[in-house]
C-alpha positions in Angstrom: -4.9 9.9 -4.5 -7.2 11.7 -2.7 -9.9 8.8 -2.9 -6.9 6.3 -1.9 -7.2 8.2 1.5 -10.6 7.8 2.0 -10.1 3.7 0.8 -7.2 3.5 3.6 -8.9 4.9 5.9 -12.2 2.5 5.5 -9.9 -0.4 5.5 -8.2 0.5 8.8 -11.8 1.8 10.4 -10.3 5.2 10.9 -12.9 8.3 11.2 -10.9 11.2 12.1 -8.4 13.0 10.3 -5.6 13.4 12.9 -3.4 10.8 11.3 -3.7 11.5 7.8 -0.6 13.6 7.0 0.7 9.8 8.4 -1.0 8.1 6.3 0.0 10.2 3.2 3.2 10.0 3.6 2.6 5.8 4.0 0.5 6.5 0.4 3.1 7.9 -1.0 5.6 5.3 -0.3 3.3 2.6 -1.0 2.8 3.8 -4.7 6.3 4.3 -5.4 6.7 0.7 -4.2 4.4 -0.2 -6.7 5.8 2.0 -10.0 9.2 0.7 -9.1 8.1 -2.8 -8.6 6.1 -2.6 -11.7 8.9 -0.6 -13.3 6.6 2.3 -14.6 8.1 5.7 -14.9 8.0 7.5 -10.8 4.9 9.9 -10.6 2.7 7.4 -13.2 -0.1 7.0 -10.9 -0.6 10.8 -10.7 -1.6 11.1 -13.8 -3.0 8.3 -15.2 -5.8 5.3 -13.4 -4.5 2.8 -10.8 -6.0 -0.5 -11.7 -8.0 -2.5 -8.8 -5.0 -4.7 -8.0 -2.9 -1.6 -8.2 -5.0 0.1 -5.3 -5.5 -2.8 -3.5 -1.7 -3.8 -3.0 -1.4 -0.2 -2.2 -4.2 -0.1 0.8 -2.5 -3.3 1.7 0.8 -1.7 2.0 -0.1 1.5 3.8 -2.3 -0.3 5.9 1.2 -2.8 6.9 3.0 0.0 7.6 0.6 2.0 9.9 -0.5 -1.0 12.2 3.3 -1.7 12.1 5.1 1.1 12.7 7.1 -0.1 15.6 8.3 -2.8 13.1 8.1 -5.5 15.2 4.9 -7.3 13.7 2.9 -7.7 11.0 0.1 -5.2 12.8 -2.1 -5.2 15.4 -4.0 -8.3 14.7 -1.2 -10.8 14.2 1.9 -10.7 16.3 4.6 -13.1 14.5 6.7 -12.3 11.8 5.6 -14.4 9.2 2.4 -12.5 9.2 4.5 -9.7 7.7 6.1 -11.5 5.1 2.6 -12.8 3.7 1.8 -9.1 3.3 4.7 -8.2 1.2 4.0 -11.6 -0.6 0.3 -11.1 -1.6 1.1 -7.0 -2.3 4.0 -8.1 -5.1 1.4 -11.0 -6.2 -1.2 -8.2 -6.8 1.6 -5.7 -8.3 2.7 -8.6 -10.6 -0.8 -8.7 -12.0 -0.6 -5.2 -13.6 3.3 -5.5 -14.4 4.8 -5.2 -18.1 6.6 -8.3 -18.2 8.4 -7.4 -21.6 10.4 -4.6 -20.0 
């Protein structure tokens, strides 16, 4: 998870480490989003590889809910509402690519 810090990080142009206990606990969530979403045992990720579209709907995620974190917006760049709901859409698009469909 440790490199999924670094990823976050690069995506939201961060360079210090002041906020990463933050954006941990933001990781954190994010992947339990994802193992629940793609109904895989909690705690999956530790041990075994996230695939690309795995991570990326995770850096998406944490990345939503630290430029959002008043919960008003979609981030800092977009200010309406629906720019929030195409998040979530395109992170459960990208979760639903690595999903077991037969459970």
């Amino acid at each position: 998870m440790v490199d999924l810090l670094s990823r976050v990080k690069e995506n939201l142009i961060i360079d210090h480490d002041e906020d990463d206990s933050l954006l941990q606990s933001f990781i954190l969530a994010a992947v339990d989003y994802a193992e629940r979403y793609q109904k895989i045992p909690r705690g999956y990720y530790l041990n075994n590889v996230m695939p690309e579209s795995t991570s990326q709907a995770v850096i998406m995620l944490v990345t939503h809910f630290y430029e959002s974190r008043d919960g008003s917006s979609a981030g800092f760049f977009d200010g309406s509402t629906q720019g929030a709901e195409q998040v979530w859409q395109t992170v459960n698009l990208l979760l639903s690519m690595d999903k077991d469909w037969k459970v």
